[in-house]
LOKOLKE-505894 format. One record per residue: x, y, z of N, C-alpha, C in turn; residue in three letters. Coordinates in steps of 0.05 Angstrom, whole numbers, plus 5000, padded with zeros to 4 digits. Example, Ala and Ser with C-alpha at 12.3 -4.5 7.8 and 13.67 -1.06 7.14 Angstrom:
BEGIN
526448865156524649105156526449345156Ala525749555142527349795143525850015157Ser
***
This chain:
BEGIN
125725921219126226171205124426391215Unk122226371221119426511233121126611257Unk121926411274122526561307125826701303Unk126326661285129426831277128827181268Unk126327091256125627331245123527491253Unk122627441285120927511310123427601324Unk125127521325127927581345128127811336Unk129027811309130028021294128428291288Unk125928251284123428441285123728611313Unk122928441335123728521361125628821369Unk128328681354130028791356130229101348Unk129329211319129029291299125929451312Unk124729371329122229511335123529721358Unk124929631374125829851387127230051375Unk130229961367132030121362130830351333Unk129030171315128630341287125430451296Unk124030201305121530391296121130541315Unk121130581332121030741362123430971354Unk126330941346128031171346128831211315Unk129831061306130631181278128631001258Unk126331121259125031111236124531131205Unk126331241196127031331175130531211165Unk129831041135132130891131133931051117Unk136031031116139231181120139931101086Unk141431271078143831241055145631261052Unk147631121043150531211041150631401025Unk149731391006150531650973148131920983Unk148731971005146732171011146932470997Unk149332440980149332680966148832660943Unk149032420930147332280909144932320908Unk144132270928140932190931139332410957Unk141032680950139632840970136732880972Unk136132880954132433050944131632830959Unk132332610976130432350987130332521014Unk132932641022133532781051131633131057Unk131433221027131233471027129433601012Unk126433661017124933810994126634000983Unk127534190993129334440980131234350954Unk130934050945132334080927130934100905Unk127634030902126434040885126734260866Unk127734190835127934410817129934530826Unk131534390833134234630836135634630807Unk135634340795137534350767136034440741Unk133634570752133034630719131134510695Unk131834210710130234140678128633890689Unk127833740686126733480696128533240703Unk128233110726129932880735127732660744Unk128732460744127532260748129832080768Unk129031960778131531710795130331520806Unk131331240807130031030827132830910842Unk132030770853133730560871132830430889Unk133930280897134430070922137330060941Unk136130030959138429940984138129691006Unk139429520999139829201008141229211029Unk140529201051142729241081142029051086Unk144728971103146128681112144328351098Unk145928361075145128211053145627911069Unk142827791061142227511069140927511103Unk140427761118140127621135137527651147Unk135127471149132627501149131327681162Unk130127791149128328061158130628291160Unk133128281151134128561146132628741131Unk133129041140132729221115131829201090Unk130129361063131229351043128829621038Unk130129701024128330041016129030100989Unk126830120976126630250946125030450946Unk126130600918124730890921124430950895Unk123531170889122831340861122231550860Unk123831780846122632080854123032200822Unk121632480823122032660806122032950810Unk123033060798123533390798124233530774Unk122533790775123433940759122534180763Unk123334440742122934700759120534720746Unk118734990753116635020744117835300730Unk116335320709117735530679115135730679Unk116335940681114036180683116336480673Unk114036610652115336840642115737060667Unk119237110673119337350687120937500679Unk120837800699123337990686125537830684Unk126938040664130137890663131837940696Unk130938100709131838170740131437960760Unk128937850753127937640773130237390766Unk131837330788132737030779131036760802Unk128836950813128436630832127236440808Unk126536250823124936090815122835830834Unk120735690819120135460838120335180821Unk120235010846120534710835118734560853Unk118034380836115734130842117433860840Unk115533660858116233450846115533190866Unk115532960870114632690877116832510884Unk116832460911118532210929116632010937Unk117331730923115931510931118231390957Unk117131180971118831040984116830811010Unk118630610991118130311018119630221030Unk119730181049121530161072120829891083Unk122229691080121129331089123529301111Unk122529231132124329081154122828921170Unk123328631169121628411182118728431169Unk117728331190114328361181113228591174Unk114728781179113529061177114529181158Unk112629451145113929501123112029851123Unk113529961109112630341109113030421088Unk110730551072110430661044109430851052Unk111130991039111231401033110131511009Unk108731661003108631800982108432110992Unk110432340977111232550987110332770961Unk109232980965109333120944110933390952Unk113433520930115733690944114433940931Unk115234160951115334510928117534560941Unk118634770922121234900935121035200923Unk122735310933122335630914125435730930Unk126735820902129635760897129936150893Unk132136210910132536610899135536530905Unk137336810897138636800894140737010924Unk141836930940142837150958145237310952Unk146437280932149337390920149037220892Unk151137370880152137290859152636940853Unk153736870878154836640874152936420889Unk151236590907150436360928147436380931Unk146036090930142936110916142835980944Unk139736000957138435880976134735730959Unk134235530975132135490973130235290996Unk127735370999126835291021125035091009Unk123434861017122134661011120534501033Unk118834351013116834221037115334021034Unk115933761038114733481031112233441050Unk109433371025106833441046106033151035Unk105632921050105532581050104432451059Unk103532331051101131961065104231761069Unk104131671099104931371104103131171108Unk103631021099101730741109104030501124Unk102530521146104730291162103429941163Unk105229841157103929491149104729311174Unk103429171183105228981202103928691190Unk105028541177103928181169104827971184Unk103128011204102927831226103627481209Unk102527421193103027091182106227051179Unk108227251179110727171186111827161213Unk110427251228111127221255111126841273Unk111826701289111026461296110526501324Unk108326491339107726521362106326181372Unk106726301406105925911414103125951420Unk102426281418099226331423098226361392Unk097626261375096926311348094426631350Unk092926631371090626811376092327011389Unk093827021390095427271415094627531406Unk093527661425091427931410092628091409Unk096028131420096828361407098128341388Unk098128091366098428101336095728151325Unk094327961335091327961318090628181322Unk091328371335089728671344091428871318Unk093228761310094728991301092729011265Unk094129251252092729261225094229561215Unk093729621186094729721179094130061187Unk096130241190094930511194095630691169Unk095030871168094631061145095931291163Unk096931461162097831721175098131941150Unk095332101159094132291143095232641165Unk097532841151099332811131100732791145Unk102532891135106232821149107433101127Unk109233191137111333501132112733491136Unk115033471120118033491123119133771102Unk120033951125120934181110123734231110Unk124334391099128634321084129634561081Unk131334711078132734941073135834811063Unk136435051042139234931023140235161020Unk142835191018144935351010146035260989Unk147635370969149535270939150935500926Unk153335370938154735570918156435380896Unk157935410879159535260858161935080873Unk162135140890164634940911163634910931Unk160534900939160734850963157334830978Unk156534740990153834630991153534591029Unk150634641040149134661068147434651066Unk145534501087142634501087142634311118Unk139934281119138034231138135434171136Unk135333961150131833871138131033731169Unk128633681168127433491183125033331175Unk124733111183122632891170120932851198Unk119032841184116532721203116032971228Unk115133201208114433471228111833331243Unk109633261235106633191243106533021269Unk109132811276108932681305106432541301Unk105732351283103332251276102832021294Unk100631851314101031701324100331441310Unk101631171326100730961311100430641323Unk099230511326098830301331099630051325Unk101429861338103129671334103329531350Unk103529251351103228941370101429111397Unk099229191395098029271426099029601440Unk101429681425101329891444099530191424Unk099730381456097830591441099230851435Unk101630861439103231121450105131171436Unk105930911414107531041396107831251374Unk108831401373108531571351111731591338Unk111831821309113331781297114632081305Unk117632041303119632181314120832431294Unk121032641300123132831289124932691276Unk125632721258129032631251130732901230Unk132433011252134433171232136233161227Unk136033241199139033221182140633501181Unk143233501183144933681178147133581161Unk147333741134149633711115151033851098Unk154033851096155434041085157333891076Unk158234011050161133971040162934171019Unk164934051015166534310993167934200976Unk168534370959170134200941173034290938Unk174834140936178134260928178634190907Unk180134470897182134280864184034170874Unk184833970869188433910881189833820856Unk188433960837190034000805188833780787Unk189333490788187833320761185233280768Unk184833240791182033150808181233340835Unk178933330823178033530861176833260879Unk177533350895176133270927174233340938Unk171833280949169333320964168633250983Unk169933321012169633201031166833261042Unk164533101056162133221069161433111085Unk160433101103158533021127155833101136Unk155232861145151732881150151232841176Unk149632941194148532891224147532821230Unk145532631235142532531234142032461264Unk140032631273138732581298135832561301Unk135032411327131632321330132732201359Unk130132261368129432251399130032041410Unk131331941425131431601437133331521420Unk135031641404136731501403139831701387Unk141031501391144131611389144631771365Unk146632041363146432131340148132001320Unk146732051291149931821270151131971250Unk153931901250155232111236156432071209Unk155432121186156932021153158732191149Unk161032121141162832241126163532031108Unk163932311092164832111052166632331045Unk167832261031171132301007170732240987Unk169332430964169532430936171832490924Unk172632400901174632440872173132420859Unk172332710840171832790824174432690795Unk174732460786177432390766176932510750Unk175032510737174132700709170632860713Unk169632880685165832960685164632650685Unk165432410681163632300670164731990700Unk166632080715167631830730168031900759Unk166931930779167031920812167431640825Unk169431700846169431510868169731610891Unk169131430909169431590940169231350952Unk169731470989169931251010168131321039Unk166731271045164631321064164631221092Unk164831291107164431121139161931271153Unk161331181180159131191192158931041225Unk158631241241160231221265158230941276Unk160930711289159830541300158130361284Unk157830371248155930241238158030101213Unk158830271192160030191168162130301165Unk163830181140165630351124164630221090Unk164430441074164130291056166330521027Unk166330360996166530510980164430610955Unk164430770942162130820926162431000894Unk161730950882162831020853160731050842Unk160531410814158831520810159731530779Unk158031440759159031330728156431580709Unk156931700697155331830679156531760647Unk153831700633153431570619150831580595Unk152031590571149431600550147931880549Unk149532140551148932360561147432450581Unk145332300585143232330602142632160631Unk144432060630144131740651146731730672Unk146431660698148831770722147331530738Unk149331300739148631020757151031140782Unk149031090808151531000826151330840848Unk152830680851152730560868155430500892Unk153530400921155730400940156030090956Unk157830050963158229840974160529861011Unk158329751025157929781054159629501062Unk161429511088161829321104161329401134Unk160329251146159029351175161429201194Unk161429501212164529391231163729381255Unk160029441264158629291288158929011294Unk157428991316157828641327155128581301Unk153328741284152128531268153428401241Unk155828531239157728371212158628101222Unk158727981252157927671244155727541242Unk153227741226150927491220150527701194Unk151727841187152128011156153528251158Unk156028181135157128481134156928591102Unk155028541097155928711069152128871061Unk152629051046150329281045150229371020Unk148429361003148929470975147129670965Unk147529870957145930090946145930170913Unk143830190899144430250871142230470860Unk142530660854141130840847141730940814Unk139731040800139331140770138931400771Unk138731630760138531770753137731820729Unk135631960719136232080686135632380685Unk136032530669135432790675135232950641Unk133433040634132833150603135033420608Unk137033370620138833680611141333390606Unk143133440588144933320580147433300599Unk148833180605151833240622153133410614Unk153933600639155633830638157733730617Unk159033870602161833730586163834070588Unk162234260600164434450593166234500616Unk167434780627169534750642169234790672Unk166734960670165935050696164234760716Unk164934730735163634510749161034650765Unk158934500765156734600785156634500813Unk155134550829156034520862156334230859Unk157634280884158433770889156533710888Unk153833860902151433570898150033620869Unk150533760856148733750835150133500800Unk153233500813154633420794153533140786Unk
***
């Protein structure tokens, strides 16, 4: 099991920790504020959310990332003219693959104005400690002393900046972010030269009525240095306020479906479910994601809908 999961580490050290460092979502519109300081305090009132994401279930040393965040705006007496505003708020996140494993802690500001009537912008900025883990006692080597395990140890990367910009209008949503502004360097099995990579996101979508249910088509871009860019597209149905479904793919990696349930006025579970149509869906094809929400403003119930990602 040890040298399955040295294979697999291996593997996963090139392609992820060297190029895509940063673990992926399907419900990325669900779960934007993980992608985007600028969303902090966009809705107003306090949010809270956790989750996890289980990729390629059962197969040793895959993936698995949990998280926990919060937001809310910051409340300060202004003219009745002024409509900006700011928002605060806290992104946890661990990131486990093989022996190795990456914990984030992010603190967000955003500051939200308005450019028209209809269309608000806001800019943001996640300022963060990673700590990178490597536990060598799962590894199986024929040199038990091999010094470039025994050499390795944990690093701290003191800070890290990921800044975001957002667009929103009531049908329709844009932004841009990037993770890991600082290029922090770090130390792993012996080498000295690795560091951590840019990674940008680009994302947009819109919404259509097509009379009982709207539609939300969007897509995401995600690029980093060394390696290939990856492309999400998802297809929401909006059926009613309180019931979403959609269907997701992802170039060269998945197709999956995913469904968004609000509940108990205050409470919005969603979750997605992944099949991988790479050569790794014959040693796992299935991926599961489940995220919470709660938020002290109650569910929309009236007629006007608010932008796709906020719904």
């Amino acid at each position: 099991m040890k040298l399955k999961l040295f294979i697999l580490f291996i593997v996963f050290a090139f392609s992820k920790l060297v190029a895509q460092q940063a673990p992926q979502f399907s419900q990325y519109i669900f779960n934007y504020y993980a992608i985007n300081p600028a969303m902090a305090g966009s809705q107003g009132c306090l949010n809270f959310s956790i989750g996890h994401r289980n990729q390629w279930l059962n197969l040793e040393g895959a993936p698995k990332t949990s998280f926990g965040s919060f937001s809310t705006e910051l409340k300060f007496k202004q003219r009745p003219t002024n409509r900006s505003k700011h928002g605060i708020g806290m992104y946890l996140e661990n990131d486990v693959i093989g022996p190795t494993a990456k914990t984030s802690i992010n603190l967000a500001y955003a500051f939200h104005l308005p450019i028209t009537r209809e269309i608000n912008a806001s800019f943001g900025i996640f300022v963060g400690l990673h700590q990178f883990k490597l536990d060598a006692s799962k590894i199986e080597l024929a040199d038990a002393n091999d010094p470039l395990i025994g050499g390795s140890s944990n690093t701290l990367l003191v800070p890290d900046f990921s800044p975001g910009l957002f667009l929103s209008h009531k049908n329709w949503f844009a932004g841009y972010s990037i993770k890991q502004l600082a290029r922090n360097k770090w130390k792993i099995i012996g080498t000295n030269d690795s560091r951590n990579r840019w990674h940008h996101y680009v994302v947009g979508g819109k919404r259509f009525d097509i009379g009982r249910i709207n539609l939300i088509p969007s897509a995401m871009l995600k690029y980093a240095a060394l390696s290939k860019a990856a492309l999400d597209l998802n297809l929401i149905a909006e059926l009613n306020r309180s019931f979403d479904v959609g269907i997701g793919w992802r170039n060269q990696d998945q197709i999956g479906a995913m469904v968004k349930i609000k509940f108990a006025r205050f409470f919005t579970l969603g979750y997605s479910y992944d099949y991988t149509i790479s050569n790794l869906r014959f040693a796992s094809s299935n991926t599961h994601e489940v995220i919470i929400v709660v938020s002290a403003c109650p569910h929309n119930r009236g007629e006007v809908y608010q932008c796709p990602i906020f719904n």
